[in-house]
PADOPA-353269 format. One record per residue (C-alpha): z negated, x negated, y. Coordinates in steps of 0.05 Angstrom, whole numbers, padded with zeros to 5 digits, always signed. Layout:
BEGIN
ZXY
...
END
This chain:
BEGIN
-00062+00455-00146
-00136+00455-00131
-00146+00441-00053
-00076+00464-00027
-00108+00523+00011
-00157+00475+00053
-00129+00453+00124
-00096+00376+00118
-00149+00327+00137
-00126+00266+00192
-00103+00215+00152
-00131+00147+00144
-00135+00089+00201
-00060+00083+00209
-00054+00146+00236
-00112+00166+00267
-00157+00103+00288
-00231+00131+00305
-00228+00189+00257
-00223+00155+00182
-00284+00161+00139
-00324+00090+00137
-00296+00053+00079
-00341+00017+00036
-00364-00052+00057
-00412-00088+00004
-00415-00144+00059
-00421-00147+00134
-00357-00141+00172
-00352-00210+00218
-00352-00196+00290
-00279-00202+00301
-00256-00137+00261
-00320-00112+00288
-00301-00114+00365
-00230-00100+00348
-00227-00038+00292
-00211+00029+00295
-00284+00047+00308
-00279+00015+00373
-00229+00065+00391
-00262+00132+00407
-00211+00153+00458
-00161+00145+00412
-00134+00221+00397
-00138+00244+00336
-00055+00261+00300
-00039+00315+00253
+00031+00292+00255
+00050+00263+00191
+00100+00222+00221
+00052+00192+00267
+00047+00107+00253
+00005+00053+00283
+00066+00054+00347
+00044+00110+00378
-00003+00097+00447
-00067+00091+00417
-00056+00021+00389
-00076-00036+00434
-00027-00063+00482
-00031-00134+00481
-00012-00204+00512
-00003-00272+00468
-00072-00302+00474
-00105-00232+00497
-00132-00178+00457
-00157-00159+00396
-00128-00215+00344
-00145-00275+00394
-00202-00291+00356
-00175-00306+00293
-00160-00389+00298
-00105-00409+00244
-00044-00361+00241
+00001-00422+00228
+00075-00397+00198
+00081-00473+00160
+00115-00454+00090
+00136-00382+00119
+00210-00398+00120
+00208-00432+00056
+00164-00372+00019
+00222-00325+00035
+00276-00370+00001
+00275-00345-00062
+00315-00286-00095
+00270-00228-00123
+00256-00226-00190
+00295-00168-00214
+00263-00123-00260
+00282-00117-00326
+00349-00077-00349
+00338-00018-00400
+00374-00043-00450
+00325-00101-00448
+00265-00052-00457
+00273-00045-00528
+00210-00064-00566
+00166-00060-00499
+00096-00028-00500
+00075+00030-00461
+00079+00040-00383
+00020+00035-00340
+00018+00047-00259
-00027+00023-00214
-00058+00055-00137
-00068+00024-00077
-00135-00035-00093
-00142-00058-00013
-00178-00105-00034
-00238-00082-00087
-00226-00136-00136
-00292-00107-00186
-00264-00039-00189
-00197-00062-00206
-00221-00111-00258
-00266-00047-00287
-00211-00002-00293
-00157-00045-00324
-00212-00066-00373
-00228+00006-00384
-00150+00017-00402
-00155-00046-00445
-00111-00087-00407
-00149-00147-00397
-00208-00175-00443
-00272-00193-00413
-00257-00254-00383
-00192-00212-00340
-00139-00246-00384
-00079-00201-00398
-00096-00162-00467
-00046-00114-00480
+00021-00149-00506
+00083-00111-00496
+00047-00064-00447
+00083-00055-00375
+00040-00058-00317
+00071-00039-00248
+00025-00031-00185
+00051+00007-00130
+00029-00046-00067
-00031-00045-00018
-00066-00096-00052
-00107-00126+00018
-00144-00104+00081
-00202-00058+00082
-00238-00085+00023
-00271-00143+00004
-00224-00194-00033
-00145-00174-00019
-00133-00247-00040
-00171-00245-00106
-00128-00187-00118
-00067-00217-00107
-00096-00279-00156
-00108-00232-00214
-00039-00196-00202
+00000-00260-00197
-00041-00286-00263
-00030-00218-00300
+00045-00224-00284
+00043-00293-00319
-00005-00269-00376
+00035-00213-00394
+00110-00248-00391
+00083-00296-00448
+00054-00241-00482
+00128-00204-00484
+00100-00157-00432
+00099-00153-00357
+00063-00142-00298
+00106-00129-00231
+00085-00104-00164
+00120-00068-00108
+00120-00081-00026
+00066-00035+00011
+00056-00024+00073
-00003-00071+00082
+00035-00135+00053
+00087-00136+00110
+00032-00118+00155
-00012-00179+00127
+00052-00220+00128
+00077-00204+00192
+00003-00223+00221
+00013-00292+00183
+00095-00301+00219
+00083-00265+00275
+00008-00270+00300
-00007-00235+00363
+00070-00238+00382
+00092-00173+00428
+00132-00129+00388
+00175-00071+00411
+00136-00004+00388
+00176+00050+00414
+00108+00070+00453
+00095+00001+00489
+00089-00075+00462
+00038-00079+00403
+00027-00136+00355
+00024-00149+00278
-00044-00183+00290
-00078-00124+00334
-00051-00075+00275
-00074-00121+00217
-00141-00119+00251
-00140-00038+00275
-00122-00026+00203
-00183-00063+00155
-00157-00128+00159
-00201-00184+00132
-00214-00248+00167
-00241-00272+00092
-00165-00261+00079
-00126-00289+00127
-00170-00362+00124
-00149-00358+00041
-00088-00329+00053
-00036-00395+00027
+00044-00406+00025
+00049-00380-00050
+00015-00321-00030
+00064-00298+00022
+00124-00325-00020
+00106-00283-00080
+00090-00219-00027
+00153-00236+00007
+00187-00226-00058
+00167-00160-00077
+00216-00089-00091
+00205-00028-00059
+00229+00013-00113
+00237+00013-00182
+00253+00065-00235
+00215+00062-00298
+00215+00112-00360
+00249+00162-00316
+00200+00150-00258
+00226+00129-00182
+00159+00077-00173
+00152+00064-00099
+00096+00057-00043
+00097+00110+00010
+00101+00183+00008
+00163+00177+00063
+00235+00191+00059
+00258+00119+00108
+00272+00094+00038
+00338+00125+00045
+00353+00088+00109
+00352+00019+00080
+00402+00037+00018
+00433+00083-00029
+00413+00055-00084
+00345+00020-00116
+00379-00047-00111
+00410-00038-00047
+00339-00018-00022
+00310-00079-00045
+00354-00125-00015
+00356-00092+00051
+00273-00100+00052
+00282-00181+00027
+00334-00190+00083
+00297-00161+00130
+00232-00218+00111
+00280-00265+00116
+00312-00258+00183
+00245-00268+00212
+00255-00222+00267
+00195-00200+00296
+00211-00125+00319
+00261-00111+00246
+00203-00129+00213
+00158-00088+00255
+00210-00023+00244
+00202-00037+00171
+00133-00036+00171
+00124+00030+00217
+00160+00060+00171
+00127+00043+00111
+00078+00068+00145
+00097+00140+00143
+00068+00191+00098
+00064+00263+00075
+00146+00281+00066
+00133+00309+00003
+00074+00352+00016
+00082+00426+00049
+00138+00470+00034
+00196+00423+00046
+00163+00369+00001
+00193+00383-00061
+00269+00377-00025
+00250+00319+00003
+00233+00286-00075
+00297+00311-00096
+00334+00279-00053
+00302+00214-00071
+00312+00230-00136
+00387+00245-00138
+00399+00182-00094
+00366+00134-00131
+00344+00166-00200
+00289+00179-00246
+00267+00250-00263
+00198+00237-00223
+00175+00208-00163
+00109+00159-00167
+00076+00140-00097
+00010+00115-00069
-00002+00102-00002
-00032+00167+00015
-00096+00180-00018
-00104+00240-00053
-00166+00264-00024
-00122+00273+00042
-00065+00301+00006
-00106+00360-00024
-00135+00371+00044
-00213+00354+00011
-00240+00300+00068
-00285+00316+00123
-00302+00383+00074
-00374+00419+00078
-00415+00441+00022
-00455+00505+00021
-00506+00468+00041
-00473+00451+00106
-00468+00376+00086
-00408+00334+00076
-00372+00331+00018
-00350+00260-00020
-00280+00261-00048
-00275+00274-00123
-00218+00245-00157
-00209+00243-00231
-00140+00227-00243
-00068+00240-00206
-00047+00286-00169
+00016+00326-00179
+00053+00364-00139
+00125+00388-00094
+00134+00434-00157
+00115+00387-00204
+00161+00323-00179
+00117+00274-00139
+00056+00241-00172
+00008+00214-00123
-00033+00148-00141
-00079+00132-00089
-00148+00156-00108
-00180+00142-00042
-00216+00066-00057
-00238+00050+00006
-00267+00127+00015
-00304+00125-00052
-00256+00153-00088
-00225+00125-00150
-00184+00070-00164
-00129+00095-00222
-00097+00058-00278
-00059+00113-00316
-00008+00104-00368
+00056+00145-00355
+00074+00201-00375
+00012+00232-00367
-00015+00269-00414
-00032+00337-00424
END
């Protein structure tokens, strides 16, 4: 593939806070990400590691009260318990598939509510007033909807209104847990509670904020929002597709099976524990199994554990996958990412969603297969 001979970039602000491209911001940040981002960070060292998460020493070490997520007022947990209560809506069996429209997958928004609009329109999915269009089509997205962008919970409106759209319409719209939803709902729980990093005590709140979150979001963030987040699978399989978020392999330590997966993840929201739902999060956090040599092993044992002839992630965005970020021109100037679709790769197995968003990249909505 184009770009695999190019040393891997850092990967983005999870990883390697201080050396991620600006993401776009069409308004000011407010002073508390300000003081408290990954900017603000430059002895933070820089990881190649791909198993490197936001536990290693470089993220803040901090007391209740102190540090970087003091300033945000209202992290009240009222509704929290009750949001969790419900089973997950299970997706539907094949059998019950008959008759459905064609599949459609969605990257990782964080938050750019006009680009996602634009390129659902632009697939026909939703009319000109963002009302579900397309009948028996399937939507899934594959998670990240918040954080680094401008309007994570205007995302999560349009998703949870899609989901209802389409369901009348004999379609559906589902989503799947990311990395950023437990990390937006364990800064809701949990606040600026010490959790047990493996490096230190850290906090959901000083990650939310080291990571793009949104002030804008927490103050609209409401119960239904975290219930229906709370809610969502990890996996799916679709058409022959394995649908998840991350480019990791800790899948296979919550489960052998999709189902099994899924319920492990829900438990885990449940108990409320602070430091399980911490590990789950640093793991989801992990990237880049399926990328060098030992990638395409690494799909295949997803594969024959929990099916589908493909694997289907986002998380990672493709411009860091092919190795294109932080690239110079002949002109000695920097290069801007150029994405025009998915990217496929480990010998044809994984297909990478993530067009790079927040690095102005693209945001994809591609129907699967892909063509051509």
């Amino acid at each position: 593939m184009p770009g695999q001979g190019r040393g891997h970039a850092v990967p983005p602000a999870e990883y390697a806070p201080g050396t991620v491209p600006a993401p776009r911001q069409p308004a000011a940040v407010p002073p508390a990400q300000a003081t408290a981002g990954a900017a603000d960070h430059p002895g933070a060292p820089a990881h190649a590691d791909p198993e490197y998460t936001p536990t290693e020493r470089d993220l803040p070490v901090i007391a209740r009260g102190v540090g970087p997520g003091s300033t945000i007022a209202d992290l009240s947990t009222a509704g929290f318990a009750d949001a969790i209560e419900s089973e997950p809506a299970a997706a539907p069996a094949r059998a019950d598939r008959e008759g459905l429209g064609p599949l459609f997958v969605v990257g990782d928004v964080h938050g750019y509510l006009d680009e996602l609009r634009a390129a659902l329109a632009e697939q026909g999915l939703i009319d000109a007033e963002g009302n579900w269009s397309a009948g028996k089509a399937r939507l899934w997205f594959l998670g990240d909807f918040t954080d680094r962008g401008p309007d994570g919970i205007g995302v999560i409106d349009l998703v949870m209104q899609l989901s209802a759209q389409a369901a009348a319409a004999g379609g559906y719209c589902k989503a799947l847990m990311g990395n950023h939803e437990l990390l937006l709902i364990g800064a809701k729980r949990f606040g600026d509670t010490p959790v047990q990093s493996g490096a230190g005590t850290a906090s959901f709140q000083a990650a939310w904020l080291l990571n793009g979150g949104q002030r804008t979001d927490m103050e609209r963030l409401e119960d239904h929002h975290v219930q229906w987040m709370s809610r969502l699978d990890a996996m799916v399989e679709e058409d022959g597709h394995l649908l998840l978020h991350s480019d990791t392999t800790a899948y296979l330590e919550y489960g052998d099976s999709i189902e099994a997966v899924n319920d492990t993840v829900t438990e885990t929201l449940q108990r409320g524990d602070a430091d399980e739902c911490w590990d789950l999060f640093r793991k989801f956090t992990k990237r880049f199994a399926f990328r060098d040599e030992a990638g395409a092993m690494a799909v295949r044992e997803l594969l024959d554990t929990y099916g589908g002839e493909r694997l289907v992630h986002g998380h990672s965005p493709i411009p860091y996958l092919l190795g294109e970020v932080g690239a110079e021109d002949a002109d000695g100037e920097e290069s801007r990412p150029l994405v025009s679709g998915p990217h496929v790769y480990a010998d044809d197995l994984a297909i990478a969603m993530d067009g790079g968003v927040t690095m102005a990249g693209k945001l994809l909505v591609v129907q699967f297969p892909l063509r051509g």
